[in-house]
C-alpha positions, 0 to 999 in steps of 0.5 A, a space after each residue: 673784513 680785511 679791508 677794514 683791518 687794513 684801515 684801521 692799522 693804517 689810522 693807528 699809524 697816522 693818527 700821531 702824525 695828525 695829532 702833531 699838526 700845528 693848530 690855526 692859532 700856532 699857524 698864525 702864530 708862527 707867521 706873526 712872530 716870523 714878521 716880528 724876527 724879520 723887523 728885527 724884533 725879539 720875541 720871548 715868553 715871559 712871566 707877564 709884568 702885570 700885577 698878580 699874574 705869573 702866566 706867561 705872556 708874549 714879550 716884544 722887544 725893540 734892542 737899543 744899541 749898547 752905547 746909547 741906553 734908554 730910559 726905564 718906565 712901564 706904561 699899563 692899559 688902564 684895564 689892567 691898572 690901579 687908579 692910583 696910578 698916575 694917568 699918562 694918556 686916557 687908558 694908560 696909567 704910569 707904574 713907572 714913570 721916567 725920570 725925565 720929561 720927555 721933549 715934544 718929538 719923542 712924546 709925538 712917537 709915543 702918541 703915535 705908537 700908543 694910538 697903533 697898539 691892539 686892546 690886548 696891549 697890557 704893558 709898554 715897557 723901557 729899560 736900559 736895554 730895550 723898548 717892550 711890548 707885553 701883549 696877546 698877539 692878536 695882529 696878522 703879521 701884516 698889521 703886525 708891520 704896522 705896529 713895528 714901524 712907529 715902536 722903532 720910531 719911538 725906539 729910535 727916539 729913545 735910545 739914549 736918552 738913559 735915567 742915569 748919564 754914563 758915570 754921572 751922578 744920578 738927576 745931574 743934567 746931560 
């Protein structure tokens, strides 16, 4: 009987400890958001930017240099988009569609980043300041690699190449 007591009295007292234990999805978590730091990515959750929805939802981001902007679109999965949205490529849909076209080489970086993406990519997203991706975290962190290799290349082709010209006036030519 004793040895029973002392049993329980010492998985009372190790039951917490157990409890705190990182699950297999925040194991894996932590590995791929640890590869993502590592290619020098950021990683926040966010409110999603899809329509409707204020769960949050991971944000990746690939920073521009502050000198050389880049432009501002989102591109949504057509799973997640109205059809009135302009198609950019079969399942993508502009909400926001740059202002200027894009030259062949960027729009190759684009296609090859798009053909990368997981099905739980909902949203590539530009702005001023970085390139993002909205989605699941459905990637290994060694897939994960191979996903942030052509979203630099993209990064790295459209960083600045921003809507607006430095203290110009908006649609002058650069």
């Amino acid at each position: 009987m004793l040895w029973v007591i002392i049993l329980v009295v010492v998985g009372m007292a190790f039951a917490p400890a157990m409890w705190l234990r990182p699950t297999a999805r925040e194991r894996h978590l932590g590995k791929l958001r640890d590869a993502a730091v590592h290619s020098h990515v950021s990683v926040k959750l966010e409110t999603s930017p899809l329509h409707g929805d204020n769960d949050k939802m991971a944000a990746y981001r690939w920073p521009y240099p502050a000198q050389r902007p880049g432009p501002v679109f989102m591109l949504v999965r057509e799973a997640h988009a109205s059809q009135a949205l302009k198609l950019c490529e079969p399942g993508w849909r502009w909400r926001i569609e740059p202002l200027r076209p894009m030259p062949p080489s960027v729009n190759t970086s684009f296609l090859r980043l798009l053909s990368k993406l997981p099905v739980d990519a909902c949203v590539v997203e530009s702005n001023a300041k970085a390139l993002t991706l909205w989605w699941d975290e459905s990637l290994d962190a060694e897939d994960f690699c191979s996903l942030a290799a052509p979203a630099a290349a993209l990064r790295d082709a459209l960083q600045g190449r921003p809507d607006q010209p430095s203290g110009g006036v908006p649609g002058a030519p650069i």
